[in-house]
N, C-alpha and C positions, 0 to 999 in steps of 0.2 A: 726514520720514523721509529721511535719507541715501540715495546712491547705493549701492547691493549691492553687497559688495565683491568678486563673482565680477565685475561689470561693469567697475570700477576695476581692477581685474586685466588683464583683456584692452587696457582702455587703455591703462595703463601699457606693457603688452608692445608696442602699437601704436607707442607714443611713445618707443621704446627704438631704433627707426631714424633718427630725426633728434637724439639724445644719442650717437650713435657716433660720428659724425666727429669731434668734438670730443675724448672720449675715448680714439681711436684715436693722435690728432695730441700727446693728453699721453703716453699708451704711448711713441710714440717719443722724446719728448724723455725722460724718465724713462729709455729703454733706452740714448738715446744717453750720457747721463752719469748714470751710477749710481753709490751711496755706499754704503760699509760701514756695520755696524751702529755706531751711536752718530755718526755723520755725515752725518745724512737732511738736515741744513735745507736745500739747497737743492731737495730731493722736497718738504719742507714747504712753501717756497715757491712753488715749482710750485702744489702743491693749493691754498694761501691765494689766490693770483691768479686761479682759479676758483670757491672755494667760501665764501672771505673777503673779499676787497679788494673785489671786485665780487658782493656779495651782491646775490643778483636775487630769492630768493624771501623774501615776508613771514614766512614762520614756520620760517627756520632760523637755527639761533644756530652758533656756531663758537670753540672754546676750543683754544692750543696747548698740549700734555701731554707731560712730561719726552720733550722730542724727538719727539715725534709730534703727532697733530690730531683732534679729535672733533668731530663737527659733529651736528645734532641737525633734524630736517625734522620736521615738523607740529607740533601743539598740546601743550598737557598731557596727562600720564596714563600708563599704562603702555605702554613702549617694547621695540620690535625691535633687534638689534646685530647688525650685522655688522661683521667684522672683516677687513681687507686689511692687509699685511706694505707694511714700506718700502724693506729694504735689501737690497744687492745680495753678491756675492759674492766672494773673494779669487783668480778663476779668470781664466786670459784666453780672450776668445770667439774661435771661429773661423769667425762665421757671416760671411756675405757681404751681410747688408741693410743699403742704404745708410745705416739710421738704426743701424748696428751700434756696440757701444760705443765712444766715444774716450778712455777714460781706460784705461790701460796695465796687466793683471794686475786689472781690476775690471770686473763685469758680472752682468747679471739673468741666471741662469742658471736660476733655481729656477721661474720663472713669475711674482714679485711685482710686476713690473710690470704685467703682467696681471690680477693681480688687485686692484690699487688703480684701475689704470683701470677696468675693470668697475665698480668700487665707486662711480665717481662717475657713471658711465654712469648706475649703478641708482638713486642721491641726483635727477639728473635727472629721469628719467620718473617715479620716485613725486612727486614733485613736481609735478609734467607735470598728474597727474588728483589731485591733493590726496592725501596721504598719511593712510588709514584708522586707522591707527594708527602712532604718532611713531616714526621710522626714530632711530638713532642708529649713524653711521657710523664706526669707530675706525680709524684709519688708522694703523698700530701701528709702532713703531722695531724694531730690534733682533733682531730674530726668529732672525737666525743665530748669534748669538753668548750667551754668558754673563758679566754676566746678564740676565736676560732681558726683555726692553721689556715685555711682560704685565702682569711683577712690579709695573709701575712705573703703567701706564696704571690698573691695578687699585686703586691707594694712591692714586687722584687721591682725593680726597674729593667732588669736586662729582658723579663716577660715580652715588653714591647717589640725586643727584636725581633722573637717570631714570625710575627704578624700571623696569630691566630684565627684563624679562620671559624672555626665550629670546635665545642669541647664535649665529649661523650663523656658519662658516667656508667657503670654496671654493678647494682647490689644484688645480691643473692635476696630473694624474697620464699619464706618456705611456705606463705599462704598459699602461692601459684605452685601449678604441678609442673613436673619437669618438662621443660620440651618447650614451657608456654614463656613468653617473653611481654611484656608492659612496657610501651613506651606509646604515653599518651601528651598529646598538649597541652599547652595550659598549666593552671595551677596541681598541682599531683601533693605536696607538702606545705605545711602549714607553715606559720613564724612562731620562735619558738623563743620565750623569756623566762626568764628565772627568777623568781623571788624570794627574799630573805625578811623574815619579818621578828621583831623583838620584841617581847611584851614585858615589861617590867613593873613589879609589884610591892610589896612590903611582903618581907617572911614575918613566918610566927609558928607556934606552935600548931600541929593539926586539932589539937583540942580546943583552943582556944583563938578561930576563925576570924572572930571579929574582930584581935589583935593585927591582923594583918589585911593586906588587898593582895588577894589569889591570882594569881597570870593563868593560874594553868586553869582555873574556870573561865579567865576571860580569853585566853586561846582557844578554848573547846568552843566557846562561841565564836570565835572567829573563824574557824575551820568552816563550822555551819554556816555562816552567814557569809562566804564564799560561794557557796554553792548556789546560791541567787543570783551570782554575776552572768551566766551563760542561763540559765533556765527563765529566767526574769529580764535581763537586761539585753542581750543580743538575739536579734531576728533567728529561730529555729533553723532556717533557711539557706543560714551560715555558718559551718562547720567551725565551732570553740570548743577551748580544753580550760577546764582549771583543776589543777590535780596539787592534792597537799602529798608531798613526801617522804615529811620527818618532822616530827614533832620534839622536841627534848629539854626537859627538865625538871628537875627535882631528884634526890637520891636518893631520901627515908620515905618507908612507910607512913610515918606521923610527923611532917614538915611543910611544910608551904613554902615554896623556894623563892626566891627574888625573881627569877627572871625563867622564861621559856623561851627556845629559840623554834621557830616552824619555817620551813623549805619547802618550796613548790616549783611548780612549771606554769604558764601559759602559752597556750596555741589560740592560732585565727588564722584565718583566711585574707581578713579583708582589713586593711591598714587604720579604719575608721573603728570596726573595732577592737584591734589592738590598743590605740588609742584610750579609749573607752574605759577595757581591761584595766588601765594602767593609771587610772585616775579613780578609776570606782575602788578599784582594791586598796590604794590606798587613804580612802573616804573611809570606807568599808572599817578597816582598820584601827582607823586610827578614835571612830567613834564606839565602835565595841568595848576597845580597850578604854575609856574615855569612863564609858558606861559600868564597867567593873572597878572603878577607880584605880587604873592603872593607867601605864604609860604605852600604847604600842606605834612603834615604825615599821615602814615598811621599804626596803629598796628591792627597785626591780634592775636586773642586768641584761641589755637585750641581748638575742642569740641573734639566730640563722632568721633572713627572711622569709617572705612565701618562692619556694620551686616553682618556678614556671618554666615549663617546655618549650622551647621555638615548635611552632604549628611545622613550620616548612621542615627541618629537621626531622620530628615525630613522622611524618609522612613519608620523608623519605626514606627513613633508616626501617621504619613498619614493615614496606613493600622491600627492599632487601631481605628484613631476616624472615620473611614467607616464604618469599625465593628459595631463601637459602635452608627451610623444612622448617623453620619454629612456627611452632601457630602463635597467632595474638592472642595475649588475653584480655581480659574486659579491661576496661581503665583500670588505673590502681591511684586510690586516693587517700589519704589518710591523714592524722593531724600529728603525724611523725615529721623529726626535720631532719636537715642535711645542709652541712656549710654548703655543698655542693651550687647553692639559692646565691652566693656573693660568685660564683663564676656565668649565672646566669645573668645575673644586671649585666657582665660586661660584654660578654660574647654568646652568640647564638651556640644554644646549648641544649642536649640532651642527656636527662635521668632515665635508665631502662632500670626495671627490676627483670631479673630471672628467674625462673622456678625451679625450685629443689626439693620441691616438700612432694608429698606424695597423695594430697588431694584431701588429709585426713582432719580435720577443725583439732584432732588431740593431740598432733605432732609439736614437739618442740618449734618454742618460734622464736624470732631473734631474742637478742640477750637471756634467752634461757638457758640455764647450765648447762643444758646436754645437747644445746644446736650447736652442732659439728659438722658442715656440710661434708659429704663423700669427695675424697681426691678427685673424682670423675668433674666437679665441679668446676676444678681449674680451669680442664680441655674445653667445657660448655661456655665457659665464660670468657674465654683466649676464642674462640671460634664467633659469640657475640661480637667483641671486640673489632676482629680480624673482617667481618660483614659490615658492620655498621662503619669503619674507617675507607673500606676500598668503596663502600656506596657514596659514601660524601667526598673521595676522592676523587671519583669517576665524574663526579658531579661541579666541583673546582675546574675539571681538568676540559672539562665540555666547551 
């Protein structure tokens, strides 16, 4: 008869303070030079130099996945996933820790540095007291961008040998104070589309208006006449986003330029109206532009869908990390996304957020130049990780 896996548990957490320095020492390098989506390799490398080139444990295997890495710890049979983000972000940091980024307009703003080092912290210590049930660690590309590294990690075909069982997520959240952990059912993230829209006009001189048909008067209407889609169009009821965020064209002072380009986001909750979204907007659009004697199109790109929590999971891993001292926090819900929603269609899945922030509405919050979470965050989040995996393994294993 094997060791009890409440026993293995506590080991693991024991053997979770001599897996951190090592973990801590990747954080920084991963923080010092960080890579956009779709240019992780040298994050890749990083990890293989740990958890590939120098394989030290007998029963993990390690496969690289359209730009990202999978790595797989214990025997045969049905398997745990946890998932950690690669890339970094298109912001410049203004933090002041010596390991702070040096590549110019690019940095881990979001926490993923954090949370891949966690991730190998936790590969470590279940390893440490033999892993009760086979850990499979996805160490995932692309997270910020479209499309999206999920998509892609998903389409591996060798995924199926697993036979995954349940996939955990853990982002760092600085709205929740430290200590407090989120991990609610149901929908928690919105679906999340992009749009690209083109207005095309006749230039002319700025003196002489009526020589031309203006884009950028008929895009300043178009901005405005977006903002009727969620305030007018979709039930209050139902959490919508439509957010413009860029606008561009023209170069002189005194010119009417041919054309304006405008970007945006949409978010929803509910598929009927995404739907909606994506048919009004470009009505919306194309009759503004119509109306200024201009030309406008609109293409949208879908992203991420809606996050939905497995109920049973949320419950279970809840009543663990109480156990194990994190208090709950209230639901966390927002019109934020996360590829994380294409591992939820396929296998029972759970998104926790963590708390790092300090309770403050003024603190830095994700994607802000100076959200830096403290090293101490790794260990918070390797010890999430290391609870919520042995609760669903205990749970397999019953």
């Amino acid at each position: 008869m094997g060791t009890p896996i409440a026993e293995l548990r506590e080991r693991a957490l024991a053997a979770l303070a001599e897996a951190l320095p090592e973990a801590v020492e990747l954080r920084h390098r991963i923080h010092r030079d960080p890579h956009f989506g779709g240019d992780e390799a040298p994050t890749v490398a990083e990890l293989s130099a740990l958890l590939v080139s120098n394989n030290d444990a007998d029963e993990r295997s390690a496969v690289e996945v359209a730009g990202g890495l999978l790595v797989r710890s214990g025997g045969p049979g049905a398997a745990i996933a946890i998932r950690a983000e690669l890339d970094a972000l298109p912001i410049q940091e203004s933090s002041d820790y010596p390991w702070a980024s040096e590549r110019a307009g690019v940095a881990h703003l979001c926490g993923h540095d954090t949370h891949t080092a966690a991730l190998v912290a936790t590969i470590r210590a279940v390893e440490a007291v033999g892993a009760p049930v086979p850990l499979v660690a996805i160490f995932q590309p692309r997270e910020e961008v479209i499309p999206a590294g999920a998509i892609d990690m998903l389409a591996y075909p060798g995924l199926a040998d697993h036979d995954i069982r349940a996939v955990l997520g853990v982002h760092v959240q600085p709205v929740l104070s430290r200590g407090t952990v989120a991990a609610a059912p149901g929908p928690i993230n919105a679906a999340a589309d992009n749009f690209d829209i083109v207005v095309t006009g006749r230039p002319a001189h700025g003196a002489y208006p009526h020589l031309g048909r203006d884009p950028i008067l008929a895009a300043a209407a178009i901005v405005q006449g977006l903002q009727q889609l969620v305030s007018r169009r979709i039930d209050p009821m139902r959490p919508s986003v439509v957010t413009v965020g860029s606008i561009v064209g023209g170069t002189s002072h005194n010119a009417i330029p041919s054309e304006v380009r405008i970007m945006g986001t949409l978010r929803s909750y509910d598929e009927t109206d995404q739907q909606l979204l994506h048919s009004e907007l470009a009505t919306i659009v194309e009759a503004i532009g119509t109306a200024h004697g201009c030309e406008a199109k609109a293409e949208i790109e879908l992203g991420e869908p809606v996050l939905r929590n497995d109920e049973d999971l949320a419950a279970l891993v809840s009543s663990a990390l109480t156990a194990g001292g994190y208090t709950p926090a209230p639901a966390l819900k927002s019109c934020g996304a996360d590829d994380f929603s294409f591992y939820c269609e396929r296998y029972p899945s759970l998104m926790m957020f963590a708390g790092v922030g300090d309770g403050s509405p003024d603190s830095p919050g994700l994607h802000h130049p100076s959200f830096v979470p403290s090293d101490e965050t790794v260990g918070e989040l390797a010890r999430i990780m290391l609870l919520s995996y042995f609760a669903i393994a205990e749970q397999l294993d019953a």
